[in-house]
C-alpha positions in Angstrom: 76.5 171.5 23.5 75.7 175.2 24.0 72.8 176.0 26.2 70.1 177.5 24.0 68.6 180.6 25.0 65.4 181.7 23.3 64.1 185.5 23.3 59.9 185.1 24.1 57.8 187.5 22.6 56.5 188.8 25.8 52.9 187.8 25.6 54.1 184.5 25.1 56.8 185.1 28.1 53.5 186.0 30.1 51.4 183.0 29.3 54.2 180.4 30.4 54.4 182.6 33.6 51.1 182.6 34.4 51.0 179.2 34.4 54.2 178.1 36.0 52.4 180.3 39.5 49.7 178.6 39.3 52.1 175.5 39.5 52.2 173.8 36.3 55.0 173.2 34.1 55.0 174.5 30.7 57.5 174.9 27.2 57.2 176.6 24.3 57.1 173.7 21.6 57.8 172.1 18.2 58.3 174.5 15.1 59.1 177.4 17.0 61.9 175.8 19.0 63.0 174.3 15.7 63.3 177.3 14.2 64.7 179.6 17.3 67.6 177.0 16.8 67.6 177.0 12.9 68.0 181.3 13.6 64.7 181.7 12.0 62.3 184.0 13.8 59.2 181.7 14.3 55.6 182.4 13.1 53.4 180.6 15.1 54.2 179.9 19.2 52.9 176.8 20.4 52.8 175.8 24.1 52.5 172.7 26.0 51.6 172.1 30.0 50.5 169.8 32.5 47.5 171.6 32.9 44.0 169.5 31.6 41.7 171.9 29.9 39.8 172.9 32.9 42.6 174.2 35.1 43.8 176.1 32.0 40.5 178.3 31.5 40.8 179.2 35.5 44.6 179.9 34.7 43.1 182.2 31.8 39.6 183.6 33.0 40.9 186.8 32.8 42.0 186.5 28.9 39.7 186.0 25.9 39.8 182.0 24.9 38.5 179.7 22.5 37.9 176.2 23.1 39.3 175.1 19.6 40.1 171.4 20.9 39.0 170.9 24.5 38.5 167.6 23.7 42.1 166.6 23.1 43.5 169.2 25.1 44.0 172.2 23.4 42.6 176.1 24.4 43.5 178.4 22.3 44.0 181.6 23.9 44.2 185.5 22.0 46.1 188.3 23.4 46.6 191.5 21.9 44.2 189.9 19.0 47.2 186.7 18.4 46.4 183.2 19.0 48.2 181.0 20.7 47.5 177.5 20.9 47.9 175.7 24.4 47.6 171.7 24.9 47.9 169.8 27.5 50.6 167.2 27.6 49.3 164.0 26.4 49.5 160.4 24.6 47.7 159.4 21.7 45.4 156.1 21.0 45.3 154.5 17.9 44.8 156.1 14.7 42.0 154.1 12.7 41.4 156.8 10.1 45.0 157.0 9.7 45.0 161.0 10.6 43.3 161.4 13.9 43.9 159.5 17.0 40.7 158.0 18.0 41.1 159.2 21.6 43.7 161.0 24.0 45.1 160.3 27.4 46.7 163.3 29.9 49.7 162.5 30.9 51.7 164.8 33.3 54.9 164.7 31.8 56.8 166.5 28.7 58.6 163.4 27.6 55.7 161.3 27.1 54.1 163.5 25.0 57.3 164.4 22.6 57.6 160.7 22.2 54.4 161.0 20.3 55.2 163.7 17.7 56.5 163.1 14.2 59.8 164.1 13.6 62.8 164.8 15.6 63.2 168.6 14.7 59.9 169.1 15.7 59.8 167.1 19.2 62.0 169.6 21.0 60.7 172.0 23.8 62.0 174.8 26.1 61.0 176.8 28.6 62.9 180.0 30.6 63.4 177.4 33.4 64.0 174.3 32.4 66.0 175.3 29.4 65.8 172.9 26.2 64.1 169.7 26.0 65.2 167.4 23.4 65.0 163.8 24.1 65.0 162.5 20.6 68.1 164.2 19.0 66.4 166.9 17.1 68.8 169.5 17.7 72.1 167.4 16.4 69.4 166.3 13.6 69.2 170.2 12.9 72.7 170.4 12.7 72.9 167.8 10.7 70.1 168.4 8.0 68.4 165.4 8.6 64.4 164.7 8.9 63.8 161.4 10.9 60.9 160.3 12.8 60.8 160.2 16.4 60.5 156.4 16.9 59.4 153.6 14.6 59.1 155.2 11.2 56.5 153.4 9.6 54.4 153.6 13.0 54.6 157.4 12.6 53.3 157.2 8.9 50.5 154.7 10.0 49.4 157.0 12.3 48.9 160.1 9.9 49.6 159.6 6.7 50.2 163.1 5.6 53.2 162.5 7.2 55.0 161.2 4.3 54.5 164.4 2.2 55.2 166.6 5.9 58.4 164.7 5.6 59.1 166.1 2.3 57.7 169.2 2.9 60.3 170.1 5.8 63.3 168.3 3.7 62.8 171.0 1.0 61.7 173.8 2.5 65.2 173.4 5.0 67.2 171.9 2.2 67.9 168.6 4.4 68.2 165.1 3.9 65.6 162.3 5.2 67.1 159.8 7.2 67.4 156.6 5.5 65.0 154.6 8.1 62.4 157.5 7.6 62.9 157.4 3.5 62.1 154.0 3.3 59.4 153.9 5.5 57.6 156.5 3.5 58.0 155.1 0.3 56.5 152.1 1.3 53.5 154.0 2.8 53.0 156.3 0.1 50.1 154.6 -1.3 48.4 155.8 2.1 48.3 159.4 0.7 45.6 158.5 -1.2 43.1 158.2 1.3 44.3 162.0 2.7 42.1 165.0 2.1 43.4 167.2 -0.8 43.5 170.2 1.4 46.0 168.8 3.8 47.9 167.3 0.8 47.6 170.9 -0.9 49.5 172.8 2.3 52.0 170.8 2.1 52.9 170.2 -1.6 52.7 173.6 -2.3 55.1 174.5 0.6 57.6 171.6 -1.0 57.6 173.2 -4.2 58.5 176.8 -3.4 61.1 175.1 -0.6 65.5 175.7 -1.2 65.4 172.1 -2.1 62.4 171.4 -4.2 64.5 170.4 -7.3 66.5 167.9 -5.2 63.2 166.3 -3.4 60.9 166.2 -6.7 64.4 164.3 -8.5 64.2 162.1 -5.2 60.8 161.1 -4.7 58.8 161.1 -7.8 57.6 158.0 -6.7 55.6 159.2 -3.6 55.0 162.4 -5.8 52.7 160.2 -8.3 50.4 159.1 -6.0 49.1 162.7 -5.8 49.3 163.2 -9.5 49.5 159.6 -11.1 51.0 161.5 -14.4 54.4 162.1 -12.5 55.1 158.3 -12.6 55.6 158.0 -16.6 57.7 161.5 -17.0 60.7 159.6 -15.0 63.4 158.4 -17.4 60.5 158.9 -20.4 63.2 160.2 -23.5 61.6 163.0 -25.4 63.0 162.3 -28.6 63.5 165.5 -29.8 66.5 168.0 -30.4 65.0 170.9 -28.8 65.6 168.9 -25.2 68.5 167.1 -23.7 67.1 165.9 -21.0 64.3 163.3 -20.0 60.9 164.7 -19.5 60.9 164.5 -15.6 64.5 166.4 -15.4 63.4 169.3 -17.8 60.2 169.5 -15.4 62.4 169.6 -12.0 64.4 172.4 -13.7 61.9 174.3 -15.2 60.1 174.2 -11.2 63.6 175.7 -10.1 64.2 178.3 -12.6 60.5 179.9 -11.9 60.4 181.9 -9.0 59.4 180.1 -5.7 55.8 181.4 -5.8 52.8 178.3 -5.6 51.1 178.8 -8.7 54.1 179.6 -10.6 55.5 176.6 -9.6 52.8 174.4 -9.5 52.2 175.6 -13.2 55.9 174.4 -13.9 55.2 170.8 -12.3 52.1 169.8 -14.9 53.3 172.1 -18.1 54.3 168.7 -19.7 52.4 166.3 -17.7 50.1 165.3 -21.4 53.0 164.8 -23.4 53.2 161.1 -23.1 49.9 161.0 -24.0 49.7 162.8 -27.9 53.7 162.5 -29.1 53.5 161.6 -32.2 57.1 159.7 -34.0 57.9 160.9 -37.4 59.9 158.6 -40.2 63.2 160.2 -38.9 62.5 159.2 -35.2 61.7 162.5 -33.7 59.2 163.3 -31.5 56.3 165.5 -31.6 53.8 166.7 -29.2 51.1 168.8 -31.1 48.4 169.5 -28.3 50.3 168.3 -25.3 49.7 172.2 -23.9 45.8 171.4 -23.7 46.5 167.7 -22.8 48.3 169.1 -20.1 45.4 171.6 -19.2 42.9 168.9 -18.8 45.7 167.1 -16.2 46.2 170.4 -14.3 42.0 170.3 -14.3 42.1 167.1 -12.4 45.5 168.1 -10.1 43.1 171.3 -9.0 40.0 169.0 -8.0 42.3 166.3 -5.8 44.1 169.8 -4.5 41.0 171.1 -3.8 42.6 174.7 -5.2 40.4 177.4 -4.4 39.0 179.1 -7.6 41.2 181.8 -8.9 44.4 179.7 -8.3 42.8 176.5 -10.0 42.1 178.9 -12.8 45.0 181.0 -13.0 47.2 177.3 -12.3 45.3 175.9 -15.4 45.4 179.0 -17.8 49.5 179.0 -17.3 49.8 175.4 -18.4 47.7 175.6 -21.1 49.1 178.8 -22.6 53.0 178.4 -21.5 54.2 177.4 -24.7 52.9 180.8 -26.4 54.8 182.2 -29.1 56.7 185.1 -27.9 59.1 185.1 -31.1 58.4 186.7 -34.5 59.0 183.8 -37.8 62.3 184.6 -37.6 63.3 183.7 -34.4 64.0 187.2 -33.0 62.4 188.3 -29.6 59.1 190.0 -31.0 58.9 193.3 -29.6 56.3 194.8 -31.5 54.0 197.2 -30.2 51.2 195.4 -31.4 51.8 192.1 -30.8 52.1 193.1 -27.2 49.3 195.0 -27.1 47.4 191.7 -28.6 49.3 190.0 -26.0 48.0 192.1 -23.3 44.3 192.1 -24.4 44.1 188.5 -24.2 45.8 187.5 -20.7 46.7 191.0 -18.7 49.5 192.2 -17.2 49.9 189.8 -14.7 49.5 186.7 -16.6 51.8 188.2 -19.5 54.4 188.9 -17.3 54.4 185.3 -15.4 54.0 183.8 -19.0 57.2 185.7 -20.2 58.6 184.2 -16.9 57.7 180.9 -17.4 59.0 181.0 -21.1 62.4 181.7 -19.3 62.2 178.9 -17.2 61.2 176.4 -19.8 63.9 177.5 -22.3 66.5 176.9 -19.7 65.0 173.6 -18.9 65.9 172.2 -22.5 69.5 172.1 -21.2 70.0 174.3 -24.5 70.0 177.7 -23.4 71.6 179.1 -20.4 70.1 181.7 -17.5 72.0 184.6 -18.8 71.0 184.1 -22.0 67.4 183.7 -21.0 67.6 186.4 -18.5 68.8 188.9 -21.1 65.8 187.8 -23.2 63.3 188.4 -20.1 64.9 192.0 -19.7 63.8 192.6 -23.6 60.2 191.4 -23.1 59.8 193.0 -19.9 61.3 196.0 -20.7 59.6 196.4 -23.8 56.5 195.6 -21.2 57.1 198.2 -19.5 57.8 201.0 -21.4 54.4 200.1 -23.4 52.1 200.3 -20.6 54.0 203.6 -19.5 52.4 204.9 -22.4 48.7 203.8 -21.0 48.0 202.6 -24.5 44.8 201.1 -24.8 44.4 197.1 -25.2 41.1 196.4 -23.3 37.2 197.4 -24.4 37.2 199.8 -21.5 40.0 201.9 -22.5 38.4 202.5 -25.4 37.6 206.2 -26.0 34.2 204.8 -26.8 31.4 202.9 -25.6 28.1 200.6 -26.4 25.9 203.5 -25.8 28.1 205.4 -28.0 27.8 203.3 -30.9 24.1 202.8 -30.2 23.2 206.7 -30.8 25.1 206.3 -33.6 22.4 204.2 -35.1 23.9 200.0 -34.0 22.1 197.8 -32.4 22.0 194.0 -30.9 25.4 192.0 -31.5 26.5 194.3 -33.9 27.4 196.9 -31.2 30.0 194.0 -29.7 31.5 193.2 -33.1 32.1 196.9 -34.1 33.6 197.9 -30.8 36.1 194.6 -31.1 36.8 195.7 -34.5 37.6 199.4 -33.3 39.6 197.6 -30.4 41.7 195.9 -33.1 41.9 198.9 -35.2 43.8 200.7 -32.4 45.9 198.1 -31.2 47.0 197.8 -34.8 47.7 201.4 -34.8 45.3 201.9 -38.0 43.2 204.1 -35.7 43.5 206.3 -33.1 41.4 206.0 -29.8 40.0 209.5 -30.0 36.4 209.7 -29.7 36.4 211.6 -33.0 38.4 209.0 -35.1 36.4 206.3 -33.8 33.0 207.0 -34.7 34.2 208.6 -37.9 35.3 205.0 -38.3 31.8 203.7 -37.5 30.0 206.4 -39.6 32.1 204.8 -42.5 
């Protein structure tokens, strides 16, 4: 195979040289070899030595450091205001709380420490002289587009359970496939993923559903999915029963995820939009179904999805408002696209431009995930809305309190007081947006003066 030859950022360049003279071997290791062979330019540069943490702080007494994990052999040193994490080459023990290992031995060799990592692709190291290091078939796994642990499978998911959902994580995000022995292992251990914090669960789900294969993993693995959000389980296979969809509820999910644009809240938003429609459909004497208040049934899921994700609080927020209003009306009775200047403007007043637009966005997506409407179609229908959008709020028209040309202490020299100050500036608001008034200062409180 060719001889891989990876270009160093130079601090990084530096830092290996600094300690190879001082006599201690040292690679470059795990994602950012994967990725130098992937062609991806990596993010983060980890490095791995022989070194124990007290010979690296003399190697770097000149540098600024942080002792970040002295304990299990890891300095993290910044240069030029970057961090780079360095660890000393080492074995774990056993891992009783099934994430950390309960203690760490230095060992003075590379292979004994890639032997404990978790998956092939990331168990690979290199360094300017010794070249790569890949004792576990990681790069022919790359070539391959496979994820398999580095050893016994279900050992590596004992160990660190989070490893089940890393293993999906790095299937979707490179669009592989997970080795048979590893797909096994993990859906057998899935249960485990209960006892992981949701912050760790959150990195990683989030990063599986804005990955080139999310659609394919969330078809693949709802199983391991629904241990994270129990809900998932009884969208698989469940028929909806009605002739707006052709497909089963956890199909129109996937492809309503796919046909949103890989952004976490966006997509997250897709996965629970539907998640309370078991719970309220309703069968009618023809044998349709019906799901009047799924939206906020769905809200109240999303509410509990945020706590075990431990979402911070304007993406919980923002996550929950999508699925509860992504079913809004954005049609007139007639089924035409409603482009009217004040129904946008009422539109606008109510989530912003933001939300609007993702809401328009997330209307696409959900149309196409009926199996009844195609992209084009729905992308010529986007255009409409968002050009309509667009050309509104060129016109800096005014759909907010604050934009109106006039204030509380306006209305109160004109003789209001108390709540009725509120109620007569909404009123105006609605006036304008309706177009019965215009927001001149003049107009308005001629409006109030009756």
């Amino acid at each position: 195979m060719e001889e891989l030859t990876i270009t160093l950022p130079e601090d990084v360049a530096e830092l290996l040289a600094m300690l190879r003279d001082a006599g201690y071997p040292a690679y470059t290791v795990g994602g950012c070899v994967r990725d130098a062979l992937l062609g991806i330019e990596p993010h983060d540069w980890d490095i791995c030595t022989s070194a124990l943490p007290g010979q690296m702080q003399q190697v770097f007494r000149g540098l600024h450091t942080v002792e970040t994990g002295l304990k299990h052999g890891t300095l993290t040193v910044v240069v030029h205001h970057v961090p780079y994490e360095i660890t000393t080459f080492r074995v774990d023990g056993a891992y009783t709380d099934h994430r950390h290992p309960d203690a760490v031995a230095f060992v003075d060799n590379i292979a004994e420490d890639l032997s404990r990592r978790d998956f092939t692709v990331n168990a690979m190291a290199w360094s300017p002289d010794s070249g790569l290091v890949d004792l576990f078939g990681g790069r022919e796994d790359l070539a391959a587009g496979v994820i398999r642990c580095v050893g016994d499978p279900a050992l590596r998911f004992d160990e660190d359970a989070l490893r089940v959902l890393r293993a999906l994580r790095f299937a979707s995000v490179y669009d592989f496939a997970v080795d048979p022995a590893t797909d096994a292992a993990a859906r057998k251990l899935a249960p485990s993923l209960a006892g992981v914090a949701g912050e760790r669960i959150r990195e990683e789900l989030l990063k599986l559903l804005c990955g080139k294969g999310a659609g394919r993993i969330l078809r693949a693995y709802p199983d391991i999915l629904s241990v994270i959000i129990p809900e998932i389980g009884p969208m698989v296979g469940y028929d909806q029963k009605n002739h707006h969809h052709s497909y089963d509820l956890w199909e129109h999910t996937v492809r309503a995820v796919e046909n949103i644009p890989p952004e976490a809240d966006l997509r997250l938003a897709m996965l629970l939009h539907d998640t309370g429609k078991p719970r309220v459909r309703i069968m009618d004497e023809h044998g349709e179904g019906h799901y009047r208040g799924h939206q906020q049934a769905s809200a109240e899921i999303a509410e509990r999805a945020a706590d075990t994700l431990r979402l911070d609080n304007a993406t919980r927020d923002r996550v929950i408002r999508m699925v509860r209003y992504h079913d809004i009306p954005l049609r007139t009775e007639t089924g035409e696209i409603n482009l009217d200047r004040s129904f946008l403007l009422r539109k606008l007043n109510r989530f912003g431009e933001k939300d609007l637009r993702d809401l328009i966005r997330i209307h696409r997506a959900d149309r196409i995930a009926t199996g009844y409407s195609s992209p084009e179609r729905e992308d010529r229908r986007m255009k409409q809305r968002l050009d309509a959008l667009d050309a509104l709020l060129a016109e800096k028209p005014c759909f907010t309190l604050k934009d109106l040309a006039v204030n509380g202490h306006d209305l109160q020299a004109a003789g209001l007081c108390g709540k009725e100050i509120g109620e007569t500036l909404q009123r105006l608001l609605e006036d304008v947006m309706d177009g019965r008034l215009d927001n001149s200062r003049d107009a308005l409180l001629r409006a109030v003066r009756g």
